[in-house]
N, C-alpha and C positions, 0 to 999 in steps of 0.2 A: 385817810384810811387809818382806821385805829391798829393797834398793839395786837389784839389777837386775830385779826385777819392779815395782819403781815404774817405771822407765826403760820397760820394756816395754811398761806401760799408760798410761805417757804419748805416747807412741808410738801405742799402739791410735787413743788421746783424738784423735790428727790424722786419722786415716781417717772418726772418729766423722761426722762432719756431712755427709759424700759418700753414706754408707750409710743418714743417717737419712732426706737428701732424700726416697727413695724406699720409705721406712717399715720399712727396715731396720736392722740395729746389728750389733752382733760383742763376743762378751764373753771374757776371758781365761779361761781352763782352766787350762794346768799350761806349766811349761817344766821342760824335762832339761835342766839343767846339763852334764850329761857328754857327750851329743849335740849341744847347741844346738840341739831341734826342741820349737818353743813350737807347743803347742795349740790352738785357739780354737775359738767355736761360731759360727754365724750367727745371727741373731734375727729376728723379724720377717718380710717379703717375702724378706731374704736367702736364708732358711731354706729357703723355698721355688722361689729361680729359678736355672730355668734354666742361666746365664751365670756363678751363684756361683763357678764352680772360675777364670772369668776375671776376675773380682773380687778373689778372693784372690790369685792372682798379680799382676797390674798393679797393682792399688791396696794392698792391704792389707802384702801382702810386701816389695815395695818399697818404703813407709813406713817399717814395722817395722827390715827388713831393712838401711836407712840410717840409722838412727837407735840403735838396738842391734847390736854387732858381734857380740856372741855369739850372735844368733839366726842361727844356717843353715838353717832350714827352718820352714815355719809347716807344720803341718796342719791341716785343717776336721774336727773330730768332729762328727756328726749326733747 
């Protein structure tokens, strides 16, 4: 595993404990180097609520998003 995907899943790693509260998680997929648009999937309750698409914005992307400069965009694969 290269340098910026550790970075990015250490990144995930701070979101982790807000998502599992409520019996969810989120796992790494893929990043595009050439876009900056990292992957993810939801798990769990995530997978299934509601609210998910304002989960990944507020929480998930602005973690990531501070933390990794080269991510410019998360997307949620179902």
């Amino acid at each position: 595993m290269d340098e910026l995907s550790q970075k990015i899943k250490s990144a995930l790693q701070i979101s982790r404990p807000y998502l599992q509260k409520d019996g969810g998680d989120v796992e790494y997929i893929d990043f595009e180097n050439t876009t900056g648009v990292l992957k993810i999937k939801f798990l769990g309750t995530c997978a299934i609520c509601p609210i998910s698409r304002m989960t990944l914005r507020a929480a998930v992307e602005r973690i990531v998003m501070s933390k990794v400069s080269a991510v410019k965009r998360i997307e949620q694969i179902i």
